[in-house]
C-alpha positions in Angstrom: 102.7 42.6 64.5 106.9 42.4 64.3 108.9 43.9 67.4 110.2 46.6 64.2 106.6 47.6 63.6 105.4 47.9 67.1 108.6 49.9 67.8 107.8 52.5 65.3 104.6 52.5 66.5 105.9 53.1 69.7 108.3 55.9 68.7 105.5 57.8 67.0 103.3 57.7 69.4 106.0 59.1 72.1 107.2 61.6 69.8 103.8 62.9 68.9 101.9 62.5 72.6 104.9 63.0 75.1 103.3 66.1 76.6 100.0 63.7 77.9 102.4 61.4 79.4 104.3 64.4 81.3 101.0 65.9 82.5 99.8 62.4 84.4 103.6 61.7 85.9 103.2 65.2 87.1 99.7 65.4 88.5 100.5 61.4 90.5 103.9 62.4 91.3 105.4 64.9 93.2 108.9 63.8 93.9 111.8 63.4 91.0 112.6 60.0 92.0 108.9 59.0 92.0 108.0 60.7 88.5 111.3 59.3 87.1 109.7 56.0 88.4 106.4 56.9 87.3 107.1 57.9 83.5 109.1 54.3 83.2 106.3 52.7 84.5 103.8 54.1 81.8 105.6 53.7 78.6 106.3 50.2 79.5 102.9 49.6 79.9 102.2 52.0 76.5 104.3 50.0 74.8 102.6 46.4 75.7 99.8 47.8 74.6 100.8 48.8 70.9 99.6 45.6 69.5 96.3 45.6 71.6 95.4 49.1 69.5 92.5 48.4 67.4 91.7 52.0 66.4 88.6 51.9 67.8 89.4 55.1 69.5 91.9 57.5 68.9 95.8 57.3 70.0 95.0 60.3 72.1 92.3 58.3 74.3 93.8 55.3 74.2 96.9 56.7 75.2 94.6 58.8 78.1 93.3 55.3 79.2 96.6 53.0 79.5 98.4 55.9 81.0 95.3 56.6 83.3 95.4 53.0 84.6 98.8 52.6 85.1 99.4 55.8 87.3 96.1 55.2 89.4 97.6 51.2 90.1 101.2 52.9 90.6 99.6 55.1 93.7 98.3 52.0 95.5 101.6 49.8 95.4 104.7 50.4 97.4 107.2 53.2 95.6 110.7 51.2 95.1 111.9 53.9 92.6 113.7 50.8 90.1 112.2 48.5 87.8 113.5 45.2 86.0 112.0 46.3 82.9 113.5 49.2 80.8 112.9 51.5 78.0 114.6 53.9 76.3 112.4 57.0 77.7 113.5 58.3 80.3 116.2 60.7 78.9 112.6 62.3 77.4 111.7 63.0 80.8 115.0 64.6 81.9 115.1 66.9 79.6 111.4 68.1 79.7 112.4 68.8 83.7 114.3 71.7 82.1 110.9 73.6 81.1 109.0 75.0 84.2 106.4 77.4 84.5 105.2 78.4 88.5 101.6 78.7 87.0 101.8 75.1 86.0 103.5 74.3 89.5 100.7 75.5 91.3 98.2 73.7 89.2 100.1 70.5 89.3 100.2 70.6 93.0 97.1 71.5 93.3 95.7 68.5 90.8 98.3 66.5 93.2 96.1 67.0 96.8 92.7 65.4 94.8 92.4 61.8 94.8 93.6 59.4 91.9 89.8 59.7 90.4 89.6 62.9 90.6 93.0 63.7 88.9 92.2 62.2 86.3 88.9 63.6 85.7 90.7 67.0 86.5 93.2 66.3 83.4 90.8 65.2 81.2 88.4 68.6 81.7 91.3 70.4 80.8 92.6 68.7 77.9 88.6 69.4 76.8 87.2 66.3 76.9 83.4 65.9 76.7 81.7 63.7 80.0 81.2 61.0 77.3 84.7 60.5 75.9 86.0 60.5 80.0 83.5 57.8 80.8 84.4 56.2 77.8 88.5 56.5 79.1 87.5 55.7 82.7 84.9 52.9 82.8 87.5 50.4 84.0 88.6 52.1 86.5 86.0 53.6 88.1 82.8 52.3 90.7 79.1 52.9 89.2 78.4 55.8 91.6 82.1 57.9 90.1 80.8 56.9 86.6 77.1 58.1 87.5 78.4 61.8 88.8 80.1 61.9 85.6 77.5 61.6 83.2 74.7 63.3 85.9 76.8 66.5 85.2 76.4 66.6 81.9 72.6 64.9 81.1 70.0 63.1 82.5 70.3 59.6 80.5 70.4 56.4 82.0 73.5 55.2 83.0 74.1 52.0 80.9 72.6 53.9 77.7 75.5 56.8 77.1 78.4 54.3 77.6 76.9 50.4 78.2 80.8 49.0 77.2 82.0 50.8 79.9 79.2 49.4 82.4 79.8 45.9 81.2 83.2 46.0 81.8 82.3 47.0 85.9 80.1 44.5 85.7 82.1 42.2 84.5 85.2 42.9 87.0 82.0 42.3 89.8 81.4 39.0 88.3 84.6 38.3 88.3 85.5 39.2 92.1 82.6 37.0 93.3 83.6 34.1 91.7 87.1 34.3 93.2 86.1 35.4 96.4 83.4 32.4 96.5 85.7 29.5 94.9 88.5 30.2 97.1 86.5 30.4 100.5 84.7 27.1 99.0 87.8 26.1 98.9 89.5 26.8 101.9 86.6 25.6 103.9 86.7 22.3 102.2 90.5 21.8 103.3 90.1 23.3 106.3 87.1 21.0 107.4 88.9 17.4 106.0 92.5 18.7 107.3 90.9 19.7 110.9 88.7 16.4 110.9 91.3 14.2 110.3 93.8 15.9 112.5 91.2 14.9 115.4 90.4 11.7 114.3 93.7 10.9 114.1 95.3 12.4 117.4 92.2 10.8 119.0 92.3 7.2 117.9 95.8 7.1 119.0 95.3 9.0 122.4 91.9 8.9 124.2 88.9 7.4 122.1 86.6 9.8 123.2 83.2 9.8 121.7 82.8 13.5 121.5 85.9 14.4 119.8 84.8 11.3 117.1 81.4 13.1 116.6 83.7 16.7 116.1 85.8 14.9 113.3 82.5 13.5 111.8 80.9 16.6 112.0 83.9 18.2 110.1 83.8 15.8 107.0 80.2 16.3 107.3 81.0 20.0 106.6 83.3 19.9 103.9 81.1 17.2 102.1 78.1 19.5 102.1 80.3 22.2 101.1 80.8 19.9 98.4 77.5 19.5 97.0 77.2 23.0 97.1 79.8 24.2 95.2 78.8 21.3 92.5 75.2 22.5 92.7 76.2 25.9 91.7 78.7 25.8 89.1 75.4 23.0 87.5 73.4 26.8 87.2 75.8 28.3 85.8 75.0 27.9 82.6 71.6 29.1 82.9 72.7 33.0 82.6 72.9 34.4 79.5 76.1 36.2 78.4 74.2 39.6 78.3 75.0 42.7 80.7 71.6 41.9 82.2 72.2 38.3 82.7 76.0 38.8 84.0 75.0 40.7 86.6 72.3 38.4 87.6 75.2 35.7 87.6 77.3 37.5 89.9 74.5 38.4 92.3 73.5 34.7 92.7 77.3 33.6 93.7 77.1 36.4 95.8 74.2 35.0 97.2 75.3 31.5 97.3 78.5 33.0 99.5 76.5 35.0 101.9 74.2 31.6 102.3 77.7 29.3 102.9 79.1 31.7 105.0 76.2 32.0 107.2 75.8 28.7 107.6 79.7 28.2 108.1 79.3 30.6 111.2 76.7 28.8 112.8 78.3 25.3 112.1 81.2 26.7 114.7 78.8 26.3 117.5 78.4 22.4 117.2 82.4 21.9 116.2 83.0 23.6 119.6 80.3 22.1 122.2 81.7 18.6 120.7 85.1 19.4 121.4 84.6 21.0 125.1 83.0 18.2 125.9 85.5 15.9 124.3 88.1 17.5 126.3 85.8 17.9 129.7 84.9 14.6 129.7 89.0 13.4 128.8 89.5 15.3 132.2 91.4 18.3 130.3 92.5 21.3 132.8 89.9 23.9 133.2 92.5 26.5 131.8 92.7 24.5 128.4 88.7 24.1 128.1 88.7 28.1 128.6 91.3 28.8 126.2 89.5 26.4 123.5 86.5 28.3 124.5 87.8 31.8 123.6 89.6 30.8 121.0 85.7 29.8 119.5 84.2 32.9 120.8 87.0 34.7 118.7 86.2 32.6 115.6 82.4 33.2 115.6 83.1 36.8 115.9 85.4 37.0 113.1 83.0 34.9 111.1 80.1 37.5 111.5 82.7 40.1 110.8 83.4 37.8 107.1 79.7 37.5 106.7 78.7 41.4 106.9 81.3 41.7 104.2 79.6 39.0 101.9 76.3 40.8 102.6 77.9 44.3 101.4 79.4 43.2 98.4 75.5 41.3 97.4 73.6 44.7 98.4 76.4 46.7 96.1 75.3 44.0 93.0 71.3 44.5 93.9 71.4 48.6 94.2 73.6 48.4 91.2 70.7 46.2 89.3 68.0 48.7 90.7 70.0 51.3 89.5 70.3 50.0 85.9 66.5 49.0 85.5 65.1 52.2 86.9 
């Protein structure tokens, strides 16, 4: 598609659908600057996402779904009323300021005091759009349990069977989140481990030669090497889930198994780092308010690591009721 095309694209679809775009900057923003801010915000992403139209839907829902997105990721990030990026739109805005109705006030603050979810659902009932079409608009922005009172209201289907794009695409953004929250912890833990071993080995070859602080720094490489193995043991079984909703899901609930299993033995593998290194620095004749301070400063860590760990559980148990869900 040439800039001239998608421009008149663009044009047209501003000209024709400018009301939608007024309703969402009104119902996600109260104050002028923030609207003004607002309104920018969406036809800059409207018009990125001319050439991704495929007219598998209408410009009407399509429209509903970008400008959906953008205002419900605009509410979550800090307001700083400018942006580097401009279109000519905005005077559209000014000039539609001019037209006010107090019934429409009221409803628009009213809309405004629901959350983002629920303003958009609220919009979408008015503009008389069936459950369907909004879980069709909303499945990638929404949890399973939004998307479920959504269709509940209007029938008693399964789930995955009224709109299964829109609950691949969840699962899918799942997946996705438990890889990156497992490869980078992998990671992390692999540096952290060789970095810390090394620092010890290092700062005790040249200082004390203490046996206890050489078995810590062993220990260490010991833990990033196993970490290792793991991480090259499961990207091997990878390949053994099938690209399916079904089998995605089952992929993203064994890495978040995998990360619950690593971080629990992570948290117990604190224990022996520290008893090597109190000894280490008991037996290199260490003040007793050092050896205390090392030993809090353990306690702390294997109490922020259970903390770490009961998130890793939560996100698994979300994956498994969200399985049960689909198969029952």
């Amino acid at each position: 598609m040439t800039e001239k095309e998608q421009k008149q694209i663009f044009d047209e679809w501003l000209g024709q659908h400018k009301a939608l775009i007024f309703k969402i900057v009104r119902a996600y923003a109260f104050i002028a600057m923030d609207q003004d801010d607002l309104f920018q915000e969406i036809i800059i992403q409207v018009w990125h996402s001319v050439p991704s139209f495929r007219r598998e839907s209408s410009v009407t829902t399509w429209l509903y779904r970008v400008s959906l997105n953008t205002a419900i990721k605009w509410t979550k990030k800090e307001r700083k009323h400018s942006n580097s990026e401009t279109l000519d739109g905005l005077h559209i805005l000014q000039e539609n300021k001019m037209q006010t109705d107090e019934r429409l006030d009221w409803l628009y603050h009213e809309i405004y005091k629901l959350d983002e979810i629920d303003r958009s659902i609220s919009l979408l009932l008015l503009d008389g759009f069936s459950y369907k079409e909004m879980a069709g608009i909303l499945g990638n922005i929404m949890e399973f349990e939004q998307l479920q009172k959504i269709w509940d209201a209007q029938n008693n289907q399964p789930l995955y069977t009224i709109n299964e794009k829109a609950m691949y695409n969840i699962i899918l953004s799942k997946k996705k989140q438990a890889h990156h929250i497992t490869n980078a912890s992998e990671l992390l833990l692999i540096i952290v481990n060789i970095l810390s071993g090394s620092f010890v080995l290092v700062v005790n070859y040249f200082r004390q030669g203490n046996i206890f602080l050489y078995l810590s720094a062993a220990w260490m490489f010991g833990s990033a090497l196993f970490i290792l193995l793991s991480r090259i043991k499961r990207k091997k079984g990878d390949s053994q889930f099938d690209r399916s909703m079904q089998g995605d899901l089952n992929h993203a609930i064994s890495v978040a198994t995998h990360q619950v299993y690593i971080s629990e033995i992570m948290r117990w593998n604190i224990l022996p780092i520290a008893g090597f290194c109190l000894l280490g620095l008991w037996d290199g004749g260490k003040p007793v308010w050092i050896v205390a301070a090392v030993l809090i400063f353990f306690a702390l860590t294997f109490y922020a690591s259970r903390w770490e760990h009961n998130i890793y559980k939560r996100k698994k148990r979300e994956l498994e009721i969200l399985k049960n869900k689909l198969e029952n």
